[in-house]
MIDRENNU-506618 format. One record per residue (C-alpha): x, y, z. Coordinates in pm, whole numbers, plus 50000, padded with zeros to 5 digits. Layout:
# MIDRENNU-506618
XYZ...
***
This chain:
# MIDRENNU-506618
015114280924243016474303424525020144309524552020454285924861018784256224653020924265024357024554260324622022684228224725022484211224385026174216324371026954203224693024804171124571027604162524355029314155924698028734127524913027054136825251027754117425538025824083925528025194055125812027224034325542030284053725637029654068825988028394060826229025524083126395022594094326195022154111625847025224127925800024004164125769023374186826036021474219826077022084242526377019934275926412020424307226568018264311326882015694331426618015944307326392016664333226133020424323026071021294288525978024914268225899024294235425773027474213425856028314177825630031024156225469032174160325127034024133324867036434154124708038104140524348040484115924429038014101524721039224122724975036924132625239036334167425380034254184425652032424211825563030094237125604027504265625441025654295125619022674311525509019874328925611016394323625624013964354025495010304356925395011564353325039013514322925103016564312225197019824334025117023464319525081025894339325353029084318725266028824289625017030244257225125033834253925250036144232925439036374222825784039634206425954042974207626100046214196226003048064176226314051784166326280051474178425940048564151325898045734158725701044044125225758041974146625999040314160425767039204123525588036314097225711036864093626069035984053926293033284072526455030804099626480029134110526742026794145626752026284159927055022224171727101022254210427058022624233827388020964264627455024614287927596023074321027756025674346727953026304382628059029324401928161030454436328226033264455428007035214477928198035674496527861034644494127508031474500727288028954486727530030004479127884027144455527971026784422327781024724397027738024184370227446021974337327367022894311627118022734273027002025514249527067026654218026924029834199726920030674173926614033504146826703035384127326473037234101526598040474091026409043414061726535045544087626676043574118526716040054127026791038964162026638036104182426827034314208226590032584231426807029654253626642027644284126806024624302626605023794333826751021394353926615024084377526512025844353726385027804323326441031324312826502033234275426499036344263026655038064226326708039394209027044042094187426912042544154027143046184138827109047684110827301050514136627379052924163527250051614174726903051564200526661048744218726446050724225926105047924241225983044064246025977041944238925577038654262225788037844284125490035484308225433034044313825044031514345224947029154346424704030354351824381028984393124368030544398424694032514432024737035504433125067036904457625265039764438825388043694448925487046394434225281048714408225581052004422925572055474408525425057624403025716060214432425756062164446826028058854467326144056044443126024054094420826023051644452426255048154452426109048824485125974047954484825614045094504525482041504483125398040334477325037037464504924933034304477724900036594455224565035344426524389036024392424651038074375124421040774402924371043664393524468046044405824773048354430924734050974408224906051194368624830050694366925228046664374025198044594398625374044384403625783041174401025961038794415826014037054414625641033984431025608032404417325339028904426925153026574406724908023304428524816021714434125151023634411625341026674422125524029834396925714032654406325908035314378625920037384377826230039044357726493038004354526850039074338427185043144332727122045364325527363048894314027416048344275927303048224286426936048784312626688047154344326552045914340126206045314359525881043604349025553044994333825252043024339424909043174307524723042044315824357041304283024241038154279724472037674317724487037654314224875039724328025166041294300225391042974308825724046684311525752049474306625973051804333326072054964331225837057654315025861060144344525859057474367626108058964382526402062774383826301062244346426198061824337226614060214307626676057594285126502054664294826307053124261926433051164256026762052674232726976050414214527256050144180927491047034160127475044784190627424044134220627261040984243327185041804264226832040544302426858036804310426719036544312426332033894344626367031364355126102029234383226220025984387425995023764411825936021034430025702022734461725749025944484625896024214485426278024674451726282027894453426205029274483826402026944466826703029134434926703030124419326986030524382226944034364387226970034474390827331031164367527373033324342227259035834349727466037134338227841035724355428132037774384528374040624367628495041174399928712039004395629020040034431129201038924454728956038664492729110042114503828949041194498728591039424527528510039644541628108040054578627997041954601627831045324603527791048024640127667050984623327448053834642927350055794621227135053574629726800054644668926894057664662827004059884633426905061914640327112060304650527431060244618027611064534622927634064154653627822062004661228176061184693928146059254691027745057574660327935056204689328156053654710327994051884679827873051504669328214050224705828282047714699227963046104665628069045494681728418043964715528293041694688128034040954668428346042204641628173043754609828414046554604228229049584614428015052034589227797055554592527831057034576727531060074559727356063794565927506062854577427829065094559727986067344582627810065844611528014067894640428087066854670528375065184646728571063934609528567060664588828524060304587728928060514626228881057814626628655055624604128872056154624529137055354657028946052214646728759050284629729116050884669229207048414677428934046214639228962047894628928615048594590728587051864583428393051854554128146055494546627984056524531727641058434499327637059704479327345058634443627343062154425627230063444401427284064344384726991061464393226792062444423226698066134443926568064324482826648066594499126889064174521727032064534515527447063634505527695063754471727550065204436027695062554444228037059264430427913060364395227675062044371627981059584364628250061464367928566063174402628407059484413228313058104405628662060684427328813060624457828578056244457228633056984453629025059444485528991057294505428818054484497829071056374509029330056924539729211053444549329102053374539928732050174534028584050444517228268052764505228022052234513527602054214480927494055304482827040057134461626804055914425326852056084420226467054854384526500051854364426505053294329626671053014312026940055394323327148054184358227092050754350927226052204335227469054134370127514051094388527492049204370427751052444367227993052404405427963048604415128052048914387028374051864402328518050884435328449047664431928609049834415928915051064449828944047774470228869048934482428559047244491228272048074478927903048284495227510049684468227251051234490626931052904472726642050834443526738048064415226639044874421426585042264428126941040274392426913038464396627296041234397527536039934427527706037384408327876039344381628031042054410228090040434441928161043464460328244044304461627812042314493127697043044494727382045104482627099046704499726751046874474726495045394504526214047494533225982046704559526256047604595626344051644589126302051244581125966051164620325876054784621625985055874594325731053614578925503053504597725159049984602325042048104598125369046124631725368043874616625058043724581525205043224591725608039754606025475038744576025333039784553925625038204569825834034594557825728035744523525688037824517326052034604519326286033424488626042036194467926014038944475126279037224489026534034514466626526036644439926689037884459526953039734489327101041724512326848044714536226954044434553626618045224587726852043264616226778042614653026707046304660926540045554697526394048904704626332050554697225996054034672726037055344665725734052104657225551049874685225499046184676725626042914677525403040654669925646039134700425858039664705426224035814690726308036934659226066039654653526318037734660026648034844638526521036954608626563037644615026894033814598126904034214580126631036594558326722036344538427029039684535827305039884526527640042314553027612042284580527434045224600227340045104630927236048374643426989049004674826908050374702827180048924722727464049164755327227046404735426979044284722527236044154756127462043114779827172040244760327051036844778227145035224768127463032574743527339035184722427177037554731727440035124716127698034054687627473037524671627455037634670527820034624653827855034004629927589033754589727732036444564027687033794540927787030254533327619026754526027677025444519627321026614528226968024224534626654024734538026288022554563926149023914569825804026634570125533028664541725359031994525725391034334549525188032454582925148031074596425455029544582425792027404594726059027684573126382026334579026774027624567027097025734571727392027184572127750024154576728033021624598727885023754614927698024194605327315027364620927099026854620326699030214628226544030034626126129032614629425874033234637425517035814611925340035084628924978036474667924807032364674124762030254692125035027334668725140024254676825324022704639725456019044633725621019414613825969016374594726108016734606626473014294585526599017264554426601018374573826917015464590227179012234598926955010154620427130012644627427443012974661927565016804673127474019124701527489021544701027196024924714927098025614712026741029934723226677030684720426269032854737926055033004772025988034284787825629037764776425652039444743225738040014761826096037214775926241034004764026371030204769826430028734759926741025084764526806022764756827095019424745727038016604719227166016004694726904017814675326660018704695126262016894687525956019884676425821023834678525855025624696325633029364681925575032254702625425034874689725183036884662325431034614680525682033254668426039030964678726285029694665826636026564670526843026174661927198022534659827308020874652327635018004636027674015344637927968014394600028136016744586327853
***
């Protein structure tokens, strides 16, 4: 008996949905993925103590059989703190499945042009004061579900019972949720190194999505799609009893205890996209893209002033910098010599002394530099003290500081500290990417939620942190042995939802001394994926590097054509390729103290295609480098301890 018959005969011990009790047909329902290779199978089970409960399996189908994705779980929402939702509704009715087909265009990310194909169906349950929509999609990545709650009026969802249980052999790499403090909850955590599924948190609060999770073959990544300001961000409680994760609300005491970790609506509301990518192997994964598929469309209709790139920052250098005009200066002088559009101007500004931000506006369109500014997001939420702050939380205040700072040439804002999850945040969040993109300005969330598709219904939001990135060598004891490690598990798991500030290429020790090699750090300038991409350490570190790299950092994308996985595993080392146009840049890393030397199947990118190739790695020491020009891919790629190395190749009639 395969594994999929052997969760089946336990189910049995359930009682499906019958025409005795509903009314409607069997009871059980399959939907399929377009390919018919992925499968959830949705039904209603009795419970001990005769309480009824939606719920669903996914599996998919194989040669060999049938194999179990995520065994069976519950469906349902709690309304006004009612969980008769969840129970044996008056009426069923099952809408006949629909073919959904679109494409769109990204302005930045992974892969600018979309498209997608999947099956449809929608599942109502009628109750006496509610009626309860459960809305599935099967791609053949995937699939993804989500409820439209129907109330008579005002109402609340308390709480959701959608769950989400792994096979029992199961391994995650998942980010402990954070206990509220004056700084968190921001997605900041580092991810679990492939543990068993049923340990448990390192906080009583759960684990964040994404979780990428892996059983044999077979590899998920749990996530959240399509929020908005109707309801809250969620994160994933691990309840031990049924050794499955169920999805949490924000807590209580999030965001300087502010508000309600409820979501508040009238007559309607349409619950983000529970999101299970699948696939038989790390492309699939690192490919993903059914975050923004689920997602609204552009909301932006004028488009020409978004445009992604590369960004100098001083603040990692200089702490201080953003306080005085003329250390603001030579960074401006660095992103133009780079060619790169813009440079970030960071906390306390407004405290600027030997000149002010207009000043620095006016300076950097001298040398074609963009200026983006730093602005804390309290308001309430939050007790940091960093400024400018009270400009961005009230509407009509917020409307008139993003009016200001288009008038004076501003063009984009770096907003921190939400340090909340709730409703009225997301309702923040959204308030803030609408007015800014009133004003043509461009958007970085830090100390914030997790990316879950916004940047396709606001493309004006290039990127968001949410990860333990580059600052954490100023502060975080013990970061130069985990950064390694991280670094071969974000592109998986973080940045496969979206857009990651992480900030890149700091050579320079701060107060943590770095293990990883200079080629470590510029390979995750590729990497990682940013609508912008700022670059930390100082003009001195970025001027001396030899030419090749010198000319690569002023060149590489901020927006992609394609990405491929072509080797390595979560936790040790990974080789990954993004191509932009015809031309294709590999950047690999070392997470481990042991040289390695790995065998890449070139033919994933352009087998057969005339190329010229640059191949930059490490030299002898952490420092130096070995570039070499030739016209066809290596044999292999040899990584140093913590090492890195990149190759940019371009093809003929790619």
């Amino acid at each position: 008996m395969n594994r999929f018959k052997k969760a089946f005969a336990t189910v049995s011990l359930f009682l499906f949905f019958s025409v005795k009790l509903l009314a409607g047909g069997t009871g059980n329902y399959i939907i399929y993925s377009p390919d018919k290779k992925l499968a959830v199978h949705v039904f209603n089970v009795l419970q001990p103590g005769g309480k009824s409960v939606s719920a669903y399996t996914f599996y998919r189908q194989t040669a060999n059989g049938s194999v179990l994705l995520l065994d069976t779980a519950a469906l349902g929402v709690e309304v006004n703190g009612d969980t008769r939702l969840t129970g044996i509704p008056l009426k069923l009715d099952v809408q006949p499945v629909q073919l959904v087909t679109g494409k769109y265009t990204l302005l930045s990310g992974k892969k600018v042009q979309q498209s997608y194909t999947c099956n449809e169906r929608v599942i109502s349950l009628q109750y006496p004061e509610h009626t309860l929509d459960i809305v599935f999609r099967v791609f053949n990545e995937g699939m993804a579900f989500c409820y439209r709650v129907h109330a008579k009026g005002a109402a609340t969802v308390s709480g959701e019972l959608s769950a989400f249980k792994l096979p029992h052999s199961s391994r995650i790499f998942a980010q402990p949720y954070d206990k509220p403090t004056k700084w968190t909850p921001s997605h900041e955590n580092y991810y679990t190194n492939g543990v068993a599924s049923d340990t448990l948190p390192q906080t009583t609060e759960g684990y964040c999505f994404p979780v990428l999770a892996q059983t044999g073959d077979q590899w998920l990544l749990l996530t959240e799609a399509g929020l908005h300001g109707g309801y809250v961000a969620s994160h994933l409680y691990y309840a031990q009893k049924q050794q499955q994760y169920t999805v949490r609300f924000p807590e209580a005491t999030d965001g300087n205890n502010y508000g309600d970790n409820t979501a508040h609506f009238n007559k309607l509301v349409v619950t983000p996209w529970r999101c299970i990518t699948a696939g038989t192997g790390l492309q699939d994964i690192v490919a993903a893209d059914m975050v923004t598929h689920l997602s609204a469309p552009a909301a932006v209709k004028k488009t020409s002033w978004i445009k992604p790139g590369a960004a100098s920052w001083s603040w990692w250098s200089d702490n201080d910098s953003p306080q005085d005009y003329k250390r603001i200066l030579p960074y401006i002088d660095l992103a133009a010599r780079m060619h790169w559009p813009y440079s970030l101007i960071d906390a306390n500004w407004n405290r600027m002394r030997n000149g002010s931000l207009e000043d620095v506006v006016k300076y950097a369109s001298t040398k074609n530099v963009g200026i983006w500014v730093w602005y804390n997001s309290g308001g309430p939420n939050n007790t940091v003290s960093e400024e400018p702050r009270d400009k961005l939380f009230d509407t009509a205040i917020r409307r008139q500081t993003m009016a200001w700072l288009h008038s004076i040439g501003v063009k984009g804002i770096k907003v921190d500290f939400f340090q909340s999850d709730k409703q009225m945040m997301m309702q923040q969040y959204t308030g803030i990417l609408k007015d800014a993109a009133d004003n043509e300005l461009l958007v970085n969330f830090h100390g914030c939620t997790l990316p879950n598709g916004w940047n396709r219904t606001w493309p004006n939001l290039l990127s968001m942190e949410a990860v333990s990135g580059l600052e954490c060598y100023m502060f975080k004891d013990g970061y130069d042995t985990v950064a390694p490690v991280q670094n071969t598990i974000l592109p998986f798991t973080r940045n496969a939802v979206g857009s990651m500030d992480y900030t890149v290429t700091g050579f320079t020790n701060r107060k943590i001394v770095h293990k990883t090699t200079y080629m470590h750090e510029i390979a995750l300038s590729i990497l990682f994926e940013s609508g912008i991409v700022h670059y930390a350490d100082t003009p001195a570190a970025y001027d001396t590097l030899p030419g090749a790299l010198h000319r690569l950092l002023m060149n590489v994308p901020a927006a992609w054509d394609e990405v491929k996985y072509l080797a390595g595993e979560p936790g040790k080392e990974l080789v990954l390729a993004r191509r932009k146009g015809n031309t294709w840049y590999v950047a690999a890393v070392n997470a481990g103290a042991a040289e390695k030397e790995l065998t890449i199947n070139w033919q994933l990118l352009a087998p057969g295609k005339p190329l010229t190739l640059q191949y930059m790695e490490d030299g002898d020491t952490p420092g130096s480098f070995r570039v070499t020009d030739v016209q066809q891919w290596p044999p292999t790629i040899r990584l140093h301890a913590y090492g890195g190395c990149v190759m940019v190749a371009t093809v003929a009639h790619l």
